[in-house]
N, C-alpha and C positions, 0 to 999 in steps of 0.2 A: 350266397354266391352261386354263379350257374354252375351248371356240370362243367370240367371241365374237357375237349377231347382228347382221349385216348389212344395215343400211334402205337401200335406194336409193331414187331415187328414184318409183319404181311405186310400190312399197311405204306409202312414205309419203305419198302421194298415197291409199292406202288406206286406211290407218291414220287421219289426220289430214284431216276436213271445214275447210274455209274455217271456220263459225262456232265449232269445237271449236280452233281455230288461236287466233282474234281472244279466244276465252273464257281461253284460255292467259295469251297476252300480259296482257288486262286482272288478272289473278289476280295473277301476279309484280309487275306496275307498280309496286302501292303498296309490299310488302317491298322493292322493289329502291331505292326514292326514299328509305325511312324508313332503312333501314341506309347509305347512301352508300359510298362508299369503292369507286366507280366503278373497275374495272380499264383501263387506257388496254390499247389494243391494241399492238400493237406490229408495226414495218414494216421488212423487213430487204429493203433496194432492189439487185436483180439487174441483171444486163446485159441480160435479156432482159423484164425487169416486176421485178416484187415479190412478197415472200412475207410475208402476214398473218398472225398469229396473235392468237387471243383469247379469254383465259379469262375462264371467269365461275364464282360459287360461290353456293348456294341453301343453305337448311337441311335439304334433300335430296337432291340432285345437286350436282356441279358437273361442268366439262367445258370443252372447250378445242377452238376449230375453228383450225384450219389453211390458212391457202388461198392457190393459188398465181393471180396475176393477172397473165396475157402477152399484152399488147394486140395483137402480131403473131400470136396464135394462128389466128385466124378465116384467115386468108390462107393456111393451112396444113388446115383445114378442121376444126378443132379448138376445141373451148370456148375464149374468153376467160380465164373462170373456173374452175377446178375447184379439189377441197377434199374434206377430212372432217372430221368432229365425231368425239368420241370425250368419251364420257359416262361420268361414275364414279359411287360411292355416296360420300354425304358423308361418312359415318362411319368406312368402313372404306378408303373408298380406290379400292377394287377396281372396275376399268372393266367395267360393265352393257353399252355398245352401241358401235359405229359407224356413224356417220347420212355418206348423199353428201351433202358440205357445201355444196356448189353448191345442190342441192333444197331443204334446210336454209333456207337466207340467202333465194331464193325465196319461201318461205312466209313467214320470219318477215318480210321488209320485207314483204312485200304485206298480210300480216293485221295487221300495226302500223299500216303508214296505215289499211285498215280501220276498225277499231279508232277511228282521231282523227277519222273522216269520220263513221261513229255517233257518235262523240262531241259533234263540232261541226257538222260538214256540216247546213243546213238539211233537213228532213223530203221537201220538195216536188224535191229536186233529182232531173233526170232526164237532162239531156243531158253526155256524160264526150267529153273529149277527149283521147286518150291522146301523150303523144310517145315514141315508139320503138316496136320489135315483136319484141323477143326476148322469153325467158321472164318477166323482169321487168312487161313492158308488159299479156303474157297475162296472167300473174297477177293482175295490176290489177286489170284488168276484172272477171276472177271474184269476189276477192274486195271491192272495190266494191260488186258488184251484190250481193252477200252482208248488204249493211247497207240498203242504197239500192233504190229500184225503179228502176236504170237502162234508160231504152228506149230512148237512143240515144248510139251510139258512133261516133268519128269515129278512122282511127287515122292517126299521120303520120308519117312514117319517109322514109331519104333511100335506101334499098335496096325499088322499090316489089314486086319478086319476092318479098318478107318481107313486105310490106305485104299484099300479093295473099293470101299462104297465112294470114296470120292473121287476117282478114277472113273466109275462108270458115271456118276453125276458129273462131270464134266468132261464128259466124253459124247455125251449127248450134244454136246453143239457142233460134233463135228474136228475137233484139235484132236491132236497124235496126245494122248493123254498115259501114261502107263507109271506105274510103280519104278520108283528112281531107289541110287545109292549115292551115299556122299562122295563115292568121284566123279560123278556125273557133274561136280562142281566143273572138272578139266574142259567142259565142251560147252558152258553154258553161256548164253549173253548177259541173262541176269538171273539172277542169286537171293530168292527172298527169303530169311528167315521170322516166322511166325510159331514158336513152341513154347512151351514152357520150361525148357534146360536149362539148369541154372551154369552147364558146363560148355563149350565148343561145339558145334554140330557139325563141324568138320573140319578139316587140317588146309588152313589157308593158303598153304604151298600149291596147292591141289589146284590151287582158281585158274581161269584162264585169264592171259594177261590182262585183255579188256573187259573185262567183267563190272558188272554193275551191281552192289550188293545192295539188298535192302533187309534191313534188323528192326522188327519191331514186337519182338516175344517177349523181352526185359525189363522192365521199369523200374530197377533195385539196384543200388550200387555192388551187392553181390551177389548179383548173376549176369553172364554174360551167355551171347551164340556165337560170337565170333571167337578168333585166339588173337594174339599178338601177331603172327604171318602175314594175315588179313590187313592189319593198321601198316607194319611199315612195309610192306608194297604197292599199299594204295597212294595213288597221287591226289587224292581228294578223298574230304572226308566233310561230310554236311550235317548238320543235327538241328534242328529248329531251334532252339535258341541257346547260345554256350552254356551261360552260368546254371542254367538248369541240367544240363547232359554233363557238364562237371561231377552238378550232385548227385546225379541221380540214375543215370546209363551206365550200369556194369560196364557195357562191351568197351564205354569208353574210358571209363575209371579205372581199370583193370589193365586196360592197355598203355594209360598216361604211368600208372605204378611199375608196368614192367619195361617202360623204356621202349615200347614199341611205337606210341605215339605223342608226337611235342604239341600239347595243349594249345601253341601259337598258332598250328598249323589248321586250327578247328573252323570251321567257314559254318554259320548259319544262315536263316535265313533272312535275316536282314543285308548279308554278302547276295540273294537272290539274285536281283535286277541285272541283268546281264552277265553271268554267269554260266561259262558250255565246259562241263569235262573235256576236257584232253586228253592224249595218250596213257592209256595204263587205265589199274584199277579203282571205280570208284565208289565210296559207299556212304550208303545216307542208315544215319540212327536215329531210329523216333523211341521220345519216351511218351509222345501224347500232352497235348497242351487244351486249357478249357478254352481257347479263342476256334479251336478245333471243331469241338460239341459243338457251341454256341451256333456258327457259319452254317453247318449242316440243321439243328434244330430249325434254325430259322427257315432256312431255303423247305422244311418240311412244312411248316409254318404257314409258308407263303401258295406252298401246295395246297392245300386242304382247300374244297369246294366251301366258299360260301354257306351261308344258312346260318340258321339259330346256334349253330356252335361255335361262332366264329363272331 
């Protein structure tokens, strides 16, 4: 078999622009909603974390990422996260690429919320308050500001030396960028959460009326970022596909248990196609779906220069 090519993530950060990412995701969405037949991930739980796996299959690709998730990593000085993707042809079978699954999952949550914030997010929004400060939070911002004319950023994290370095790294493009606090929730347009708290990140009371939240730190039915406040004053609540955010979205599992949110009220994305928030507060939960991976692999895919690797 040949070599196969190797995207880290440099590479893909080359290959793949924020709005070439969020054009990706929008493309795949409607095929992925009109065919169903959703593949559940699947979670094989370690002594030390868990090991993820999640296929997904297109009319052109499919592919399968991998990923290992060790919450004592960081205290060892080590990603949390690491992983690969590994991309095939749908026809023959035969694996095209290997993508770092860690950069992978990066891009694609950040340019899916993207993606729902052009969707929905009002026009005039300007002030982002980000919670957490690892790559997921960075990503944010970028791609956020990729849909939005964001001019000001607030970011909040409980490690302020990560606070500190990603403040001036995105500070460098020129945005009001400076170290936030969870009531900076009162004044903000939109509301990302990106951490790994298995509790609140702050007191939903706090939000401002038209607030736009986005939760995508959680993937375990127990842990959540948001509270209950959060669910029943929002007038919309979006999650990529119910029965899976039933199972598997703390913020929302947590809040159908305490009565703050009626499971009827759950809009995904197959509710998309014509779809504009209203009055009041709105919030989208991702737990991460493989038709996600797959859209972005490919669009990386389709990157890659020619030649003998290809």
């Amino acid at each position: 078999m040949r070599a196969l090519p190797f995207v880290d993530s440099a590479l893909l950060s080359d290959l793949l622009s924020w709005p070439m990412a969020i054009a990706a995701l929008g493309r795949a969405l409607g095929p992925a909603y009109a065919e169903g037949g959703f593949t559940e991930r699947t979670s094989v739980p370690l002594d030390n974390g868990e090991l993820l796996l999640m296929p997904a299959a297109g009319s052109e690709t499919v592919g399968v990422k991998i990923i290992g998730v060790a919450p004592r990593n960081p205290e060892q000085g080590l990603p949390r996260i690491q992983g690969l993707y590994t991309l095939f042809d749908a026809h023959t079978l035969a694996p095209l690429a290997v993508l770092d699954g860690t950069a992978l999952t990066t891009v694609r949550t950040a340019g899916q919320s993207a993606f729902v914030v052009r969707e929905l997010a009002p026009e005039q929004t300007r002030r982002l308050v980000v919670f957490g400060a690892g790559p997921q939070a960075e990503a944010h911002v970028e791609a956020v500001r990729a849909v939005r004319a964001i001019d000001t950023v607030r970011i909040v994290g409980r490690r302020q030396e990560h606070v500190t370095a990603l403040c001036e790294r995105l500070g460098r493009s020129g945005v009001d960028v400076r170290p936030g606090a969870p009531g900076d929730v009162a004044s903000a347009d939109i509301v990302v959460c990106a951490t790994t708290s298995t509790t609140p990140v702050f007191d939903g009371a706090d939000l401002a009326d038209h607030a736009f939240v986005v939760a995508v730190g959680s993937h375990t039915p127990d842990a959540r970022e948001l509270d209950g406040h959060v669910f029943s004053r929002a007038s919309l609540v979006l999650v990529e596909h119910r029965q899976t955010a039933l199972r598997e979205a703390g913020d929302i599992v947590r809040a159908v248990e305490d009565g703050a949110l009626d499971p009827g009220r759950l809009l995904d994305f197959g509710d998309l196609a014509g779809l504009r928030a209203g009055g009041g507060i709105s919030v989208y939960k991702s737990v991460g779906m493989g038709w996600q991976d797959l859209a972005v692999a490919q669009a990386v895919w389709e990157s890659l220069p020619t030649g003998d690797d290809r």
